[in-house]
Jmol script that loads the backbone (N, CA, C; Angstrom):
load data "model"
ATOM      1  N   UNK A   1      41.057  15.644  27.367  1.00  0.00           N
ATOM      2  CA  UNK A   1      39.770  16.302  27.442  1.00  0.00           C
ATOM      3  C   UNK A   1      39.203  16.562  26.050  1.00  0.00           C
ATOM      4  N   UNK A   2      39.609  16.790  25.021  1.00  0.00           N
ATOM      5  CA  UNK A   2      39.525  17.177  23.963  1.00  0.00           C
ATOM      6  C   UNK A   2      38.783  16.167  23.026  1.00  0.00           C
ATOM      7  N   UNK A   3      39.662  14.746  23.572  1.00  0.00           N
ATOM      8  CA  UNK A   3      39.162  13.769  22.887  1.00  0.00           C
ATOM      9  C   UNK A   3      37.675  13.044  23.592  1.00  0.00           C
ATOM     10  N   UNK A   4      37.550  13.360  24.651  1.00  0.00           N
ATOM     11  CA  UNK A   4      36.161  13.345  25.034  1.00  0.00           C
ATOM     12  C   UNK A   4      35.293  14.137  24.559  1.00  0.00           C
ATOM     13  N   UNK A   5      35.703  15.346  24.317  1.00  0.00           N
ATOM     14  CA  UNK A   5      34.363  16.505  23.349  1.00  0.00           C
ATOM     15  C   UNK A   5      34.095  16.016  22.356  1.00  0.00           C
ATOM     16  N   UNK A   6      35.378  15.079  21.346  1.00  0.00           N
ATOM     17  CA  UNK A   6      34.952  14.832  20.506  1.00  0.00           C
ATOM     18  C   UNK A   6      33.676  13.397  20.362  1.00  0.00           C
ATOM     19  N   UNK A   7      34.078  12.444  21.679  1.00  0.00           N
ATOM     20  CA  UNK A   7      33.205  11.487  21.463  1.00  0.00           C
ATOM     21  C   UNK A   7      31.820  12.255  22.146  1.00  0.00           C
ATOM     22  N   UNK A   8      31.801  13.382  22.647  1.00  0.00           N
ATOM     23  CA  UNK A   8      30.094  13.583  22.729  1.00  0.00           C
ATOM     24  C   UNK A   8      29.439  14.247  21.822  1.00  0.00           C
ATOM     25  N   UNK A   9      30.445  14.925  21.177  1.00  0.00           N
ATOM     26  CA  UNK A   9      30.203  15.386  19.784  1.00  0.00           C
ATOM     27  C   UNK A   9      28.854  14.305  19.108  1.00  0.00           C
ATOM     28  N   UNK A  10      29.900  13.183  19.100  1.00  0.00           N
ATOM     29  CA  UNK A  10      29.631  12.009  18.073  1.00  0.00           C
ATOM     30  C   UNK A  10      28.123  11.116  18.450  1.00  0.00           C
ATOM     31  N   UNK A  11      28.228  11.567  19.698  1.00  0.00           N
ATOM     32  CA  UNK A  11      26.822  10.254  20.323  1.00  0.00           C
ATOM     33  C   UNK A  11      25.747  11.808  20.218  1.00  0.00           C
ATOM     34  N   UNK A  12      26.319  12.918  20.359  1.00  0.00           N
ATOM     35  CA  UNK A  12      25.174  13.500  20.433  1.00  0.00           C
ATOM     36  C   UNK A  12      24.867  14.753  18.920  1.00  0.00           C
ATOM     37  N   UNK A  13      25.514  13.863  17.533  1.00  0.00           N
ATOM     38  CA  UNK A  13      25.151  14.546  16.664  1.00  0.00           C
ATOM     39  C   UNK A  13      23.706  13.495  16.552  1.00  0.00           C
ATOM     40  N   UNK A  14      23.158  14.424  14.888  1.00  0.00           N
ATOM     41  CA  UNK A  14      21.783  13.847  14.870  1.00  0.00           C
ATOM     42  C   UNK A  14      22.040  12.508  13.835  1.00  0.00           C
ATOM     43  N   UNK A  15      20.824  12.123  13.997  1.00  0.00           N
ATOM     44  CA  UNK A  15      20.682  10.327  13.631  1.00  0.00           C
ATOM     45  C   UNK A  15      20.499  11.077  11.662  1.00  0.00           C
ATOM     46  N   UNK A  16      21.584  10.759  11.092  1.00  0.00           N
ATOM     47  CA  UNK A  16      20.970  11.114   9.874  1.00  0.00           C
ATOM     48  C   UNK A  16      21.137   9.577   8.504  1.00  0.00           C
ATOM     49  N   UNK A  17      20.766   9.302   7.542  1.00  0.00           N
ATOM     50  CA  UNK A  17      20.495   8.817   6.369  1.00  0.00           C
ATOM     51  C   UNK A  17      21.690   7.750   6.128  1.00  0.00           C
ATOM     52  N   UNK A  18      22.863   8.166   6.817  1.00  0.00           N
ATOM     53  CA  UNK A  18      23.913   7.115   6.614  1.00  0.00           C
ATOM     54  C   UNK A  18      23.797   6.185   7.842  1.00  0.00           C
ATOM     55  N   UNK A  19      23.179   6.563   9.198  1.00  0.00           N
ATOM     56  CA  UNK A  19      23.045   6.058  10.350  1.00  0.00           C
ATOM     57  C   UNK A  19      22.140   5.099  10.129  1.00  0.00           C
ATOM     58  N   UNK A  20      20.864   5.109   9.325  1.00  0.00           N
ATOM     59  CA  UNK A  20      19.921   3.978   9.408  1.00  0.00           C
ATOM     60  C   UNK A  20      20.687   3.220   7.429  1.00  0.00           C
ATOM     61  N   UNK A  21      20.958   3.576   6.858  1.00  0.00           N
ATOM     62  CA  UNK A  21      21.487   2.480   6.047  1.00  0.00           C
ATOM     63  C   UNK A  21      22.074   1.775   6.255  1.00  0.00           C
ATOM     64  N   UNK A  22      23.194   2.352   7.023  1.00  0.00           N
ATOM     65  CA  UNK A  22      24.233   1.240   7.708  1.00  0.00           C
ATOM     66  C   UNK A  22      23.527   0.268   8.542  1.00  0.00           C
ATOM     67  N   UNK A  23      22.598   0.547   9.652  1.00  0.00           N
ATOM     68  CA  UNK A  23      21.963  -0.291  10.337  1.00  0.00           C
ATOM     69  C   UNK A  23      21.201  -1.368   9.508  1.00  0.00           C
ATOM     70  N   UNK A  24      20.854  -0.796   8.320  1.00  0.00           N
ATOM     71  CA  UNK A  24      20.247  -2.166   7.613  1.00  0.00           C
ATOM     72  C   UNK A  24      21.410  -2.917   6.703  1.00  0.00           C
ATOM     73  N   UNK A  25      22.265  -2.500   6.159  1.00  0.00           N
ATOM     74  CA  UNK A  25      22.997  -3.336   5.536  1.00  0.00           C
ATOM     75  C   UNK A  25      23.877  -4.181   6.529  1.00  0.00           C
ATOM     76  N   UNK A  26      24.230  -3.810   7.635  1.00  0.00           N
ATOM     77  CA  UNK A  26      24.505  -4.546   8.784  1.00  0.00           C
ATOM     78  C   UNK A  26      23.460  -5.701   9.168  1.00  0.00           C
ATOM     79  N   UNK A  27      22.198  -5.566   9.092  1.00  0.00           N
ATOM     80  CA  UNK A  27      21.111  -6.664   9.270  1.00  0.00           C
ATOM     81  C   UNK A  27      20.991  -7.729   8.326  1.00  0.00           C
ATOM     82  N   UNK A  28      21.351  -6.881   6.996  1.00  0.00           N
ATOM     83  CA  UNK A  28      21.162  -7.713   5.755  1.00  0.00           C
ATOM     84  C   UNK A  28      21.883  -8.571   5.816  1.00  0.00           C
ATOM     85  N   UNK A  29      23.305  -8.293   6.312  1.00  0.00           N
ATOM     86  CA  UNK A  29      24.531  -8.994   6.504  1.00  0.00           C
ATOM     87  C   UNK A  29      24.964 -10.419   7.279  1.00  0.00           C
ATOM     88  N   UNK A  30      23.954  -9.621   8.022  1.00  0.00           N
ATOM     89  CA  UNK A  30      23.891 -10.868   9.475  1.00  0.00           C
ATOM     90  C   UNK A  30      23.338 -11.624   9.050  1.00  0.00           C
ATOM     91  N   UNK A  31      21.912 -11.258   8.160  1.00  0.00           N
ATOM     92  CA  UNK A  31      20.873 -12.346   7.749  1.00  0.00           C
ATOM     93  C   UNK A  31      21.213 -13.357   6.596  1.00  0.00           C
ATOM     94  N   UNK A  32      22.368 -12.684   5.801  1.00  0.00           N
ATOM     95  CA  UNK A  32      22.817 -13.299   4.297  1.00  0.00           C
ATOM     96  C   UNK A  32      23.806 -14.021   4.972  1.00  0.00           C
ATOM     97  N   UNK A  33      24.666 -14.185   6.395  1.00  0.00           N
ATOM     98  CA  UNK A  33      25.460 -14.692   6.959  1.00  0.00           C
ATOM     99  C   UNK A  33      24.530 -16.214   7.253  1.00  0.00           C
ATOM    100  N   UNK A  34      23.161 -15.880   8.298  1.00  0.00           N
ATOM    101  CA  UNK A  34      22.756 -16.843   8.344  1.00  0.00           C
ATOM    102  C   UNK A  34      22.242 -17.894   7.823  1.00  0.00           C
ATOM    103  N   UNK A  35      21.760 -17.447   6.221  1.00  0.00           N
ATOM    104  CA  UNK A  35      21.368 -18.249   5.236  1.00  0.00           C
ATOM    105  C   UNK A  35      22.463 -19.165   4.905  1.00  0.00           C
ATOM    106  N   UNK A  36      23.308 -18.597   4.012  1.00  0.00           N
ATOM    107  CA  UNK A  36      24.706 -19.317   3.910  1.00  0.00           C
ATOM    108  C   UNK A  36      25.284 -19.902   4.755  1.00  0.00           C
ATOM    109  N   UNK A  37      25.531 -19.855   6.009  1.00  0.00           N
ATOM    110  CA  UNK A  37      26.192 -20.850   7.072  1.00  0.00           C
ATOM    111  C   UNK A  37      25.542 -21.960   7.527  1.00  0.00           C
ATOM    112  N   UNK A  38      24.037 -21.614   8.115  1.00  0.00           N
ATOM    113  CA  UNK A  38      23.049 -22.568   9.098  1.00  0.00           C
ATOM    114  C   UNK A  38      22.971 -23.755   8.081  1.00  0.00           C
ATOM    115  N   UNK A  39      22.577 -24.802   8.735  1.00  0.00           N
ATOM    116  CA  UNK A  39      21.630 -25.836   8.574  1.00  0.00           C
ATOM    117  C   UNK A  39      20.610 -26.338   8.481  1.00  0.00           C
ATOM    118  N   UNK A  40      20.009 -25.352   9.987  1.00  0.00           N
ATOM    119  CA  UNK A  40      18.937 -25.797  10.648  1.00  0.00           C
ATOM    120  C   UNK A  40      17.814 -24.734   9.426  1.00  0.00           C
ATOM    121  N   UNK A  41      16.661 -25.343   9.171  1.00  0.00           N
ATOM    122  CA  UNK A  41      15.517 -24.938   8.565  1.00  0.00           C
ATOM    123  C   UNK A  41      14.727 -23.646   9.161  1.00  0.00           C
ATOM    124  N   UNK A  42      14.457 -23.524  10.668  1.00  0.00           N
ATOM    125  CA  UNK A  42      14.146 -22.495  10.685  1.00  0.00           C
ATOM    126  C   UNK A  42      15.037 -21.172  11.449  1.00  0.00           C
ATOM    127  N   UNK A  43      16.520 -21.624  11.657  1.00  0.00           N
ATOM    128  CA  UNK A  43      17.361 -20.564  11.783  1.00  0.00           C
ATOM    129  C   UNK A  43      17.206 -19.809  10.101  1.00  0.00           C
ATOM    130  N   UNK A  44      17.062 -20.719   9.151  1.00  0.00           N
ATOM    131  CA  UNK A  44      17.658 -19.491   7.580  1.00  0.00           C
ATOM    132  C   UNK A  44      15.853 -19.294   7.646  1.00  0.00           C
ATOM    133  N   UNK A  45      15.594 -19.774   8.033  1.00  0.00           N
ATOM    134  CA  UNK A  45      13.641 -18.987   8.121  1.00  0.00           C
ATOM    135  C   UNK A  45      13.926 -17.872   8.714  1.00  0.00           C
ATOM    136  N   UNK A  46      14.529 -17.299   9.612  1.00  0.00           N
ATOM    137  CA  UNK A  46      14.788 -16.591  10.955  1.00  0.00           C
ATOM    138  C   UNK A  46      15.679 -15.157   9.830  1.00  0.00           C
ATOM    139  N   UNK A  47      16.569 -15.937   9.458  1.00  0.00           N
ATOM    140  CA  UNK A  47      17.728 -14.947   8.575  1.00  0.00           C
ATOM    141  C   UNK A  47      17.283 -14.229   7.364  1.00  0.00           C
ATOM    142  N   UNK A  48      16.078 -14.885   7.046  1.00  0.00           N
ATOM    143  CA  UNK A  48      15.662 -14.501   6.085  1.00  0.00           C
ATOM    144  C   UNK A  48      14.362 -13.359   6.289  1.00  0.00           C
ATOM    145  N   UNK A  49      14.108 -13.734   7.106  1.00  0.00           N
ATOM    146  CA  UNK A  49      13.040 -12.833   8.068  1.00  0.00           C
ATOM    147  C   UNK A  49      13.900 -11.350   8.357  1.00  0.00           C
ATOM    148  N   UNK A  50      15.697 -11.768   8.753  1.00  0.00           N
ATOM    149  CA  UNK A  50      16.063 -10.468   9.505  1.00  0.00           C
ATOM    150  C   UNK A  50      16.409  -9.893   7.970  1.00  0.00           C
ATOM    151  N   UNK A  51      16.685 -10.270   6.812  1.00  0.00           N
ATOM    152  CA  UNK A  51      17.198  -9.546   5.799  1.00  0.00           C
ATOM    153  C   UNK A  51      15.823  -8.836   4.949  1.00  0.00           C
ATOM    154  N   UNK A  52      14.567  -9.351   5.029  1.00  0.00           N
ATOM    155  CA  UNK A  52      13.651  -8.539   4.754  1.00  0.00           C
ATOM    156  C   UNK A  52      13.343  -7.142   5.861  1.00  0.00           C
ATOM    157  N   UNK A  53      13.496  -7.633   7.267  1.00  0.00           N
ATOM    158  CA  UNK A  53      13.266  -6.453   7.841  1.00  0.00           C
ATOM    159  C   UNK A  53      14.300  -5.446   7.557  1.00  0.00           C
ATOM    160  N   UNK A  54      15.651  -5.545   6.897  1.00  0.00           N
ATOM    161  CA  UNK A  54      16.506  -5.024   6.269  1.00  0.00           C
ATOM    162  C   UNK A  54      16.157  -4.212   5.615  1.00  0.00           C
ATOM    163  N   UNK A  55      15.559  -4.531   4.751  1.00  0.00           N
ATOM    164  CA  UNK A  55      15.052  -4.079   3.551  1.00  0.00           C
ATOM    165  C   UNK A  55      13.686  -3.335   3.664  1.00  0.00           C
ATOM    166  N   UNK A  56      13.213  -3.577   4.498  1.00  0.00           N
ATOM    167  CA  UNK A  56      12.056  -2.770   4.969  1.00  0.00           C
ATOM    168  C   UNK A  56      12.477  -1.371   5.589  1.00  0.00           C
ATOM    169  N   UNK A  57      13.837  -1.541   6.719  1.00  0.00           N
ATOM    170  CA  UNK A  57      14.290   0.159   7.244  1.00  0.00           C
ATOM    171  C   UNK A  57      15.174   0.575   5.989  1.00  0.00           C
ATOM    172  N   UNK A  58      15.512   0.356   5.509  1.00  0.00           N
ATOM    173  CA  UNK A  58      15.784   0.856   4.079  1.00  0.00           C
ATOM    174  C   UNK A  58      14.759   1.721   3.229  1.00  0.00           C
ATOM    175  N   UNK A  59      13.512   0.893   3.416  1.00  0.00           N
ATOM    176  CA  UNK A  59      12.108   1.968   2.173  1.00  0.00           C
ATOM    177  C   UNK A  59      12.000   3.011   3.036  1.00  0.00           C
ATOM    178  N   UNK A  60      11.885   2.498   4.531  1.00  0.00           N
ATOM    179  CA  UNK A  60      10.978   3.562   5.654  1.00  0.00           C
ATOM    180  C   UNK A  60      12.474   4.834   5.660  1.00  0.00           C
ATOM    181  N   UNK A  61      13.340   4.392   5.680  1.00  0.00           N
ATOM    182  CA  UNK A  61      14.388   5.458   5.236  1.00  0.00           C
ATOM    183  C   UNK A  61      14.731   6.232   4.150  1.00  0.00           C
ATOM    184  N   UNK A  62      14.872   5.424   3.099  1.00  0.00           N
ATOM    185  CA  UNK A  62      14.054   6.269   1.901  1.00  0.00           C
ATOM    186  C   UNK A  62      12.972   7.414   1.995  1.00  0.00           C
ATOM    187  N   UNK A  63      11.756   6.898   2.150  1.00  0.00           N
ATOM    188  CA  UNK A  63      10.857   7.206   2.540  1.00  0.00           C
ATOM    189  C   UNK A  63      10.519   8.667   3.488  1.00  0.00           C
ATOM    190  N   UNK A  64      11.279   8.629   4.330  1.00  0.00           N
ATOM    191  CA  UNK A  64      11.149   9.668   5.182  1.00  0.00           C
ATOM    192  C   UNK A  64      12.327  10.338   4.819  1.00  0.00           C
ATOM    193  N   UNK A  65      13.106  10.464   4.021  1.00  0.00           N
ATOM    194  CA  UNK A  65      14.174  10.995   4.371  1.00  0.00           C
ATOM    195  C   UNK A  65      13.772  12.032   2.541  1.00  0.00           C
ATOM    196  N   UNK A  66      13.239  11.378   1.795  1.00  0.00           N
ATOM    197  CA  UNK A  66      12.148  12.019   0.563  1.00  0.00           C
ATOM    198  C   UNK A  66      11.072  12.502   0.872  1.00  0.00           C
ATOM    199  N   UNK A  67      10.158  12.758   1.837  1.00  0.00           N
ATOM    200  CA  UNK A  67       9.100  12.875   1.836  1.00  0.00           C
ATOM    201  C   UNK A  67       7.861  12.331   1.106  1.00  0.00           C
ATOM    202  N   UNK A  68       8.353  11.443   0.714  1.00  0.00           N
ATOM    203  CA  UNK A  68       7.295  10.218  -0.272  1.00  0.00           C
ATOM    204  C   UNK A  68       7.337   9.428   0.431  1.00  0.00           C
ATOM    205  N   UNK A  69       5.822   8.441   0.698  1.00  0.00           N
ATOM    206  CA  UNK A  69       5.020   7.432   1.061  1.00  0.00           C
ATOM    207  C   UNK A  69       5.136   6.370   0.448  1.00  0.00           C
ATOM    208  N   UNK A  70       5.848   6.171  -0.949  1.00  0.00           N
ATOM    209  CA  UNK A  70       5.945   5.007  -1.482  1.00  0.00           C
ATOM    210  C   UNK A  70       6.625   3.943  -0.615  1.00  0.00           C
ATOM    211  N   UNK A  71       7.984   4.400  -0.145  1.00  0.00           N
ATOM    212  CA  UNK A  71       8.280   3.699   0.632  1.00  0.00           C
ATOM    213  C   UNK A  71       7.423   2.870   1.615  1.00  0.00           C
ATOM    214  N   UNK A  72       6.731   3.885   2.573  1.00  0.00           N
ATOM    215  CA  UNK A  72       6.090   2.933   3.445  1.00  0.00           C
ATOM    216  C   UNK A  72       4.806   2.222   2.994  1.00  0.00           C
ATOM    217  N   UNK A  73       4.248   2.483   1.938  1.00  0.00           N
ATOM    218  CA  UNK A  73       3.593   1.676   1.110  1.00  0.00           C
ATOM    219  C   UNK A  73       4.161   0.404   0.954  1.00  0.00           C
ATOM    220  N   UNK A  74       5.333  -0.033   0.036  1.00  0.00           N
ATOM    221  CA  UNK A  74       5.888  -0.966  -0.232  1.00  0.00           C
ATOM    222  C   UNK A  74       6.170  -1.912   1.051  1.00  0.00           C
ATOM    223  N   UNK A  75       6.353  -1.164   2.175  1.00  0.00           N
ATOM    224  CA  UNK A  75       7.188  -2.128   3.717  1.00  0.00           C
ATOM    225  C   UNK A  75       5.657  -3.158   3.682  1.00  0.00           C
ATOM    226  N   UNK A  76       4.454  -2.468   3.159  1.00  0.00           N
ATOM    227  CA  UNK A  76       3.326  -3.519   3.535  1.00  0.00           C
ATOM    228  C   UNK A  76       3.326  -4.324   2.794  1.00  0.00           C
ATOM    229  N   UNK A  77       3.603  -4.397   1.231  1.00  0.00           N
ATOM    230  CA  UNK A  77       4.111  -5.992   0.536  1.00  0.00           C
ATOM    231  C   UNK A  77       4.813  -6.469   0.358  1.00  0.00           C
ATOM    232  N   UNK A  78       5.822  -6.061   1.433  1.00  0.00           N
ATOM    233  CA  UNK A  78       7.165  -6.668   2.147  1.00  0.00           C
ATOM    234  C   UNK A  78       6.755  -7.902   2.909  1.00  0.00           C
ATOM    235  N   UNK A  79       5.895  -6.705   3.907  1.00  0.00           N
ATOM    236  CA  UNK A  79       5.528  -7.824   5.260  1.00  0.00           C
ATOM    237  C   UNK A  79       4.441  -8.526   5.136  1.00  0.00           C
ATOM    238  N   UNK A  80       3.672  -8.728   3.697  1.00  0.00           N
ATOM    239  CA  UNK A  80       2.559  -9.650   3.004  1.00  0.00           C
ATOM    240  C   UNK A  80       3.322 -10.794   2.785  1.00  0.00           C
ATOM    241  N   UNK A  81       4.252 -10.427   1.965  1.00  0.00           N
ATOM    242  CA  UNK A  81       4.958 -11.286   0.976  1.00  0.00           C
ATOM    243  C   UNK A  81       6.164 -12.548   2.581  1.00  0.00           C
ATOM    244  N   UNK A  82       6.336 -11.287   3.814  1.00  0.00           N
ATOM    245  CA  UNK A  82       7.322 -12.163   4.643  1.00  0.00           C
ATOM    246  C   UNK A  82       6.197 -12.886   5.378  1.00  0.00           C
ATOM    247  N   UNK A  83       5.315 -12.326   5.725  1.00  0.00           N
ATOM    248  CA  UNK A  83       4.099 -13.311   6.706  1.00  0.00           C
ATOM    249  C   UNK A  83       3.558 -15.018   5.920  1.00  0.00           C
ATOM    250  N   UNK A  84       3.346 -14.680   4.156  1.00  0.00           N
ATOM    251  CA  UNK A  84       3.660 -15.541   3.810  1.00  0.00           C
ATOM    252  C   UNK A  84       4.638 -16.936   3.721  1.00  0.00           C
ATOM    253  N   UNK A  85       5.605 -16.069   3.538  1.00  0.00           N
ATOM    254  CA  UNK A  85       6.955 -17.074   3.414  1.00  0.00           C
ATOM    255  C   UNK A  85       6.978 -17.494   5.024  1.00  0.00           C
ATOM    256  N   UNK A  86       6.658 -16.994   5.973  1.00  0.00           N
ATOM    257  CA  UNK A  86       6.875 -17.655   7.388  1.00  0.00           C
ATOM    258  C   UNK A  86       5.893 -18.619   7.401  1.00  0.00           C
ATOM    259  N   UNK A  87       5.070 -18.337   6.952  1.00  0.00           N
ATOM    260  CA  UNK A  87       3.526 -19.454   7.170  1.00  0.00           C
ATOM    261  C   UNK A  87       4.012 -20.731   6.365  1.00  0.00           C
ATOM    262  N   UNK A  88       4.510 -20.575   4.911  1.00  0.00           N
ATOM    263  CA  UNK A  88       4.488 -21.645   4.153  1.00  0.00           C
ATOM    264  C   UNK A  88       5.905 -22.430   4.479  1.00  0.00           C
ATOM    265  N   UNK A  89       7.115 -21.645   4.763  1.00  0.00           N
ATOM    266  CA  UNK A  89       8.311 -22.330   4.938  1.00  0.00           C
ATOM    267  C   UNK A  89       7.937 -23.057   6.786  1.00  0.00           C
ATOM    268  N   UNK A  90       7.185 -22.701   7.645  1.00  0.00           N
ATOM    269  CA  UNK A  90       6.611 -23.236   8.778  1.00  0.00           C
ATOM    270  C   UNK A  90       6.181 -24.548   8.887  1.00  0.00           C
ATOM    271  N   UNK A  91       5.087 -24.583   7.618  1.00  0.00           N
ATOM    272  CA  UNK A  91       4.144 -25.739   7.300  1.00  0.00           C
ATOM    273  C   UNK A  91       5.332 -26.572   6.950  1.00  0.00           C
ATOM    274  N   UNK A  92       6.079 -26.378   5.921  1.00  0.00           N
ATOM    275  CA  UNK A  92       6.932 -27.391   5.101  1.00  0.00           C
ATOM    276  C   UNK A  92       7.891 -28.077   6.238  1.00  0.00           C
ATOM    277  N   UNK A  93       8.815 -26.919   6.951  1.00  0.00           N
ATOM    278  CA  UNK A  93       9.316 -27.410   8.436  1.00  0.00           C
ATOM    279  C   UNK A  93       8.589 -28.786   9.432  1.00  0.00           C
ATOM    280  N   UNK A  94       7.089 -28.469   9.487  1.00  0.00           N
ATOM    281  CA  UNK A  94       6.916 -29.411  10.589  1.00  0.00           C
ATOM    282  C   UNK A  94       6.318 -30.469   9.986  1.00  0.00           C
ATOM    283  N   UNK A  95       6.011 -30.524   8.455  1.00  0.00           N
ATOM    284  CA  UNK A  95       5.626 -31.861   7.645  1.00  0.00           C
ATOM    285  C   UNK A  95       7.107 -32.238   7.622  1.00  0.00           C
ATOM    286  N   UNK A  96       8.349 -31.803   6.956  1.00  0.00           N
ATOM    287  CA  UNK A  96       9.605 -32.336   7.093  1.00  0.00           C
ATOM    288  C   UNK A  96       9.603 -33.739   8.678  1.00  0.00           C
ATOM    289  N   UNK A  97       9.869 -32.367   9.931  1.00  0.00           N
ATOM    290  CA  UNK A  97       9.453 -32.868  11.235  1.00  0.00           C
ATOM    291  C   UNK A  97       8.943 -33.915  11.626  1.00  0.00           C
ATOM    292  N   UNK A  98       7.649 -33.890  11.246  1.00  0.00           N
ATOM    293  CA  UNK A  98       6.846 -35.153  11.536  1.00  0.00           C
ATOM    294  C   UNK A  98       7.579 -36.853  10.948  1.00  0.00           C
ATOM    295  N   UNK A  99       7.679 -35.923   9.503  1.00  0.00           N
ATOM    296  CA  UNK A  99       8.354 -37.651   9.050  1.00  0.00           C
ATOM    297  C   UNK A  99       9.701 -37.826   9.045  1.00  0.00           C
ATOM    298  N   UNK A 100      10.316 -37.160   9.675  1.00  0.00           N
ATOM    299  CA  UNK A 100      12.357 -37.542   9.388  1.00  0.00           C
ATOM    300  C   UNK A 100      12.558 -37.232  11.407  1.00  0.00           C
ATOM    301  N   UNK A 101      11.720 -36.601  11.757  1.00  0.00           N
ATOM    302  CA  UNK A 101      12.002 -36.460  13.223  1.00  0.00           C
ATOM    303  C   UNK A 101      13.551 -35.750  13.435  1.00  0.00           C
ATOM    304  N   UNK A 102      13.670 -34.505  12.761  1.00  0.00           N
ATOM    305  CA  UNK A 102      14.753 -33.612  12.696  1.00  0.00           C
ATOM    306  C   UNK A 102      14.393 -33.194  11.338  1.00  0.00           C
ATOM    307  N   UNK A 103      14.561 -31.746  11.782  1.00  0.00           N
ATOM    308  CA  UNK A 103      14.662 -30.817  10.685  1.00  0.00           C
ATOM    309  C   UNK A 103      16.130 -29.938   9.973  1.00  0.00           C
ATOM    310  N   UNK A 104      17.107 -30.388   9.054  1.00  0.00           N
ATOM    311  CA  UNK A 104      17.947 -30.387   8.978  1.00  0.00           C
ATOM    312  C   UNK A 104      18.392 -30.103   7.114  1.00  0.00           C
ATOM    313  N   UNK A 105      19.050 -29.217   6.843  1.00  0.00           N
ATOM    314  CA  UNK A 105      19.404 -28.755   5.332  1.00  0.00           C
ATOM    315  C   UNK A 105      19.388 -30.249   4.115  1.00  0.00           C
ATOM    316  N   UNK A 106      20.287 -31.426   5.154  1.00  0.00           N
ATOM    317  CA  UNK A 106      20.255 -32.380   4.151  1.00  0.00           C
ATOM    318  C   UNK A 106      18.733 -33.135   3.586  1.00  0.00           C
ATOM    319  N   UNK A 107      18.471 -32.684   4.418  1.00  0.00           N
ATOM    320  CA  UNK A 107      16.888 -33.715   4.144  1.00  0.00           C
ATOM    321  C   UNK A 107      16.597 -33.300   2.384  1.00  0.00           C
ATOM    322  N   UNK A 108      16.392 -32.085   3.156  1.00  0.00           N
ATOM    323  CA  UNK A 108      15.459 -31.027   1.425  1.00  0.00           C
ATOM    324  C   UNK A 108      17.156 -31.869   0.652  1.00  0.00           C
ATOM    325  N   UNK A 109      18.362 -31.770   0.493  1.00  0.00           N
ATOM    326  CA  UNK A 109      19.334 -32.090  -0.640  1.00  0.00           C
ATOM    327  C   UNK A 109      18.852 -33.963  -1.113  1.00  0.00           C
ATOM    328  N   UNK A 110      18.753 -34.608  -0.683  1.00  0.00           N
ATOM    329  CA  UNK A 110      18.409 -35.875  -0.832  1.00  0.00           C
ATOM    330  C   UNK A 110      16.538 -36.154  -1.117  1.00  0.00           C
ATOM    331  N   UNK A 111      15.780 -35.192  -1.395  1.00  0.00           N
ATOM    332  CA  UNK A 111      14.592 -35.332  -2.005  1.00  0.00           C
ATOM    333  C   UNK A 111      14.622 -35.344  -3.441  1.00  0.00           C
ATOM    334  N   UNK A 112      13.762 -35.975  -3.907  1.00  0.00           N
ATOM    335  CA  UNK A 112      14.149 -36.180  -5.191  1.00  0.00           C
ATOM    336  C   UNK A 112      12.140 -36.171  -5.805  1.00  0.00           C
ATOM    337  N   UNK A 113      12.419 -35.652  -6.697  1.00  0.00           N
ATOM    338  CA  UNK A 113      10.570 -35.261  -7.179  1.00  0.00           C
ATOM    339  C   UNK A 113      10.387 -36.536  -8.374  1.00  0.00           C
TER     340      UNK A 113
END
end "model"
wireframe off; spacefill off
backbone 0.3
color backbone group
C-alpha cells in the first residue's frame, strides 16, 4: 500500500522545469537519432523538424518559468527559420524525385558541382 501512495504521489505532483526539459531533450534525441540513422530525405526533414520543436519547448520553458517573453519571442524565428527549411528542403526533395525517381541520402553523396 505504501508503495502505491508513493506512485500517486508522483503522477499527482506538479509539472515543474525539469518535467518539460526532459521532454525536450528527449525530442531532441529522437530527432538527432533520426538525422544520423535515416536515409530517406524527408524522414531527416521530419527529424529535424522534431529537434527544432525541441528547442522551441525549451524557450517557451525558459520563458515561462522567468517571466520573460524573450523566449516566446524567439519560438517565432524558430518557426520562420523551420517553415523555411521545410519549404526549401521540400522543393529540393521533389526536383531530386522527379529526376532519379527515388529520393534517397546517396543521390545528394554522388553530386558533384
Amino acid at each position: 500500500m505504501n508503495s502505491l501512495n508513493m506512485l500517486g504521489d508522483f503522477f499527482l505532483s506538479p509539472v515543474g522545469i525539469n518535467h518539460y526539459l526532459g521532454l525536450s531533450a528527449i525530442l531532441f534525441c529522437i530527432g538527432m537519432v533520426g538525422v544520423l540513422r535515416r536515409r530517406n530525405v524527408l524522414v531527416i526533414l521530419m527529424s529535424i523538424e522534431l529537434m527544432l520543436n525541441a528547442v522551441n519547448l525549451s524557450f517557451v520553458t525558459f520563458s515561462h518559468f522567468t517571466q520573460n517573453i524573450n523566449g516566446q519571442i524567439m519560438v517565432f524565428f524558430v518557426m520562420t527559420i523551420a517553415a523555411a527549411e521545410a519549404g526549401v528542403g521540400l522543393a529540393i526533395a521533389v526536383t531530386i524525385f522527379k529526376r532519379f525517381k527515388e529520393v534517397n541520402i546517396e543521390f545528394f553523396e554522388q553530386l558533384k558541382g
